[in-house]
Each structure stands twice: as C-alpha cells, then as structure tokens.
N, C-alpha and C positions, 0 to 999 in steps of 0.2 A: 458488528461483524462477528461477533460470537455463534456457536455451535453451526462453524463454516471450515470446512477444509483448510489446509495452509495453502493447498493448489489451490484450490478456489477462489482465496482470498491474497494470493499471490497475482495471481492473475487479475483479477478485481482491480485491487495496486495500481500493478502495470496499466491496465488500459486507461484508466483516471488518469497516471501521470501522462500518458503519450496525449491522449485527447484534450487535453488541460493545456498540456504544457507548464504544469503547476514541478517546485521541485519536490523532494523527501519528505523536506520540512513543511511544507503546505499538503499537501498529502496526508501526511502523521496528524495534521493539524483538523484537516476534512474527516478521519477515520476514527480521530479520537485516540490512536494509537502512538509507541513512541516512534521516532525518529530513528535510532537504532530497529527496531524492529521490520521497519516499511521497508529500510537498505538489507535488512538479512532477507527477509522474506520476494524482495521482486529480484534478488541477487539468487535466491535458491535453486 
C-alpha cells in the first residue's frame, strides 16, 4: 500500500473491513500494516 493516498488507502481499509467482516487486527494483518495505524486511518 505504498505510494497510495491516506484517503485512498483509508478507504481501501474500510471497504476490506465492511466486506470481510474481518476486525483491525486481521485487516493490519492482510495489509501488512500496524493495528494502530488501520484504527487512526479508517477513523480519519
């Protein structure tokens, strides 16, 4: 998810979690990113 928007990749986020039904932590997990980051950024 590099050289992506934080909107873009906020959004990205969000729709994985909704469609998933996955939480933060599987999310952070699928993005490769941390767990704090996933919550600030689909929170933004």
């Amino acid at each position: 998810m590099k050289n992506v928007s934080i909107d873009e990749r906020a959004i990205c986020l969000a729709h994985y979690i909704i469609d998933s039904k996955d939480t933060v932590r599987g999310a952070a997990k699928k993005f490769g990113i941390s767990k704090s980051t996933v919550h600030t950024e689909v929170t933004f």
